[in-house]
C-alpha positions as CSV (number, residue, x, y, z in Angstrom):
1,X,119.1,82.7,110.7
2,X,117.2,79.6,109.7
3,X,114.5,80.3,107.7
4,X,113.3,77.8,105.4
5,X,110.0,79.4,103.5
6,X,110.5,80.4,100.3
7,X,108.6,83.9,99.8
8,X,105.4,83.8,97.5
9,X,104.8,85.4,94.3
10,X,102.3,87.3,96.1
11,X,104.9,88.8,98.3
12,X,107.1,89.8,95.2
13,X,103.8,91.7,93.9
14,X,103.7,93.2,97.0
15,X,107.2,94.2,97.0
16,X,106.5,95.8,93.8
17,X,103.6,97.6,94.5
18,X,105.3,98.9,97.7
19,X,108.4,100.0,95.9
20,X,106.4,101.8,93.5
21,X,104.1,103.5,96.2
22,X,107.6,104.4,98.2
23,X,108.2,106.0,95.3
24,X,105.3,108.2,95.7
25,X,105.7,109.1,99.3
26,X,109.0,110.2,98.5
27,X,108.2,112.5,96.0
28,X,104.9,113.9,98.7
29,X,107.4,114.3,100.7
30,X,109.5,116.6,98.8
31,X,106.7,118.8,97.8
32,X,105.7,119.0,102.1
33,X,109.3,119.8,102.9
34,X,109.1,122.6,100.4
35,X,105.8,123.7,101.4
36,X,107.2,123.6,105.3
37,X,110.3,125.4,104.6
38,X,108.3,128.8,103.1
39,X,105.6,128.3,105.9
40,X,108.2,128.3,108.1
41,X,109.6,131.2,106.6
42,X,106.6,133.4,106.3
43,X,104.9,132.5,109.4
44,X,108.3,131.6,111.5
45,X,106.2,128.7,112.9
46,X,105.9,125.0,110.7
47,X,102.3,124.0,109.5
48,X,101.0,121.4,112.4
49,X,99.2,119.5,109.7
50,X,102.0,119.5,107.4
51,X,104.2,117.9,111.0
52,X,101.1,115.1,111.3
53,X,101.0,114.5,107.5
54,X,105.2,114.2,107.5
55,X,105.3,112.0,110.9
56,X,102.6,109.9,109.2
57,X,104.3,109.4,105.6
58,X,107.5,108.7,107.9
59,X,106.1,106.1,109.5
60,X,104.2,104.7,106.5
61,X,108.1,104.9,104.6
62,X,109.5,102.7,107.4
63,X,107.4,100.3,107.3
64,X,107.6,99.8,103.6
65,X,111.1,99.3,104.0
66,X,111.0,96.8,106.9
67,X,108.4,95.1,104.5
68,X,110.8,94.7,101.5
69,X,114.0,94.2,102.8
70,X,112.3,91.1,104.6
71,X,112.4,92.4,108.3
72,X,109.0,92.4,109.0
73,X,105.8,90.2,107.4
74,X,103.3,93.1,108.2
75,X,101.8,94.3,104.8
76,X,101.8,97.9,104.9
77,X,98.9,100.1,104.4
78,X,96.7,99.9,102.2
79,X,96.3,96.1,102.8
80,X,97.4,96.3,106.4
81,X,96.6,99.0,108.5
82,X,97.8,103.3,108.5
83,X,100.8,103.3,110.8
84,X,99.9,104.9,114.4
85,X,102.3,107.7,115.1
């Protein structure tokens, strides 16, 4: 690959700010699963918002990643736009 831009310091702030809000949606994430597993439990059925909000942060996760390890130039959300699921 031939790729001769040198990233920005505005991309390494966004790197940054990315990596700390991953951080976040991980930790949402573990609180959901927990909340889904004794739904599941009590109810034998998962919460369907708790399956949107999950999909969503999944989605969102990915394209944090794609952002930072340089496969994609699509800011995620909240500069760019909430990922469609």
């Amino acid at each position: 690959m031939e790729n001769s831009r040198k990233p920005s310091l505005a991309r390494l702030a966004y790197m940054i700010l990315f990596l700390i809000i991953g951080r976040f949606v991980s930790v949402i994430v573990f609180f959901a699963a927990i909340f889904q597993f004794v739904y599941t439990w009590i109810y034998h059925q998962p919460n369907a918002q708790v399956l949107e909000l999950t999909a969503a942060l999944s989605e969102f996760a990915k394209e944090i990643i794609q952002f930072i390890a340089f496969n994609t130039e699509k800011i995620p959300w909240p500069i760019g736009e909430w990922p469609k699921t």
